[in-house]
N, C-alpha and C positions, 0 to 999 in steps of 0.2 A: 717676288719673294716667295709666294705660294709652290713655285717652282722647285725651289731648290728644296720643301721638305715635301716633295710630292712622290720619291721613293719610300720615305717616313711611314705617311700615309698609306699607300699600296698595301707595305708591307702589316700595318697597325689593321686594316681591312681584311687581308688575308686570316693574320692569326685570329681574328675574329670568327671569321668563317670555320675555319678549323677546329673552335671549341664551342661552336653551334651545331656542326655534325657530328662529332665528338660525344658533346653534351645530350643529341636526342638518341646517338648509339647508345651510349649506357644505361640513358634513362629507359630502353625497351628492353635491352639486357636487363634491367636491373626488375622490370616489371615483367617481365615472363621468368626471373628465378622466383620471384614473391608468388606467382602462380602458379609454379610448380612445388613449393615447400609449402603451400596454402592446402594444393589438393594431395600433397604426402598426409602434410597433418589432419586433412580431414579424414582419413582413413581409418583412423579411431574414433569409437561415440565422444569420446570427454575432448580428442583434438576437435570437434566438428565446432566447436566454441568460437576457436581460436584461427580454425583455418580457414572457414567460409570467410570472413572480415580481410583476413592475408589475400584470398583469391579475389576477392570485390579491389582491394589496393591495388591490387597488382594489375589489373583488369584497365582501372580510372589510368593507372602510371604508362603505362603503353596509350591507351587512345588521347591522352594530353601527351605524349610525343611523339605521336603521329599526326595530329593536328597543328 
């Protein structure tokens, strides 16, 4: 029986795969744009508040998707 839903499966593993590399692309996309709008905003004294915190996020979001 396992057989016959064994293309099922393949396929259910695949798309898996696919929104695991997916998911760790965007998550370093998504953590190198937080580190460069971080060090935009720190370019001002009153953004330095706001953007050192963006660049530390952004910093953690890339090496938990690359781990």
């Amino acid at each position: 029986m396992r057989i016959l839903f064994l293309p099922l499966i393949i396929l259910g593993k695949l798309a898996g795969l696919i929104i695991k590399l997916t998911g760790r692309l965007l998550g370093i996309i998504l953590g190198g744009t937080l580190v460069m709008v971080g060090m935009f905003i720190t370019m001002t004294i009153i953004g330095a508040f706001i953007g050192v915190p963006l660049v530390i996020l952004g910093i953690i979001v890339i090496i938990k998707c690359l781990s």
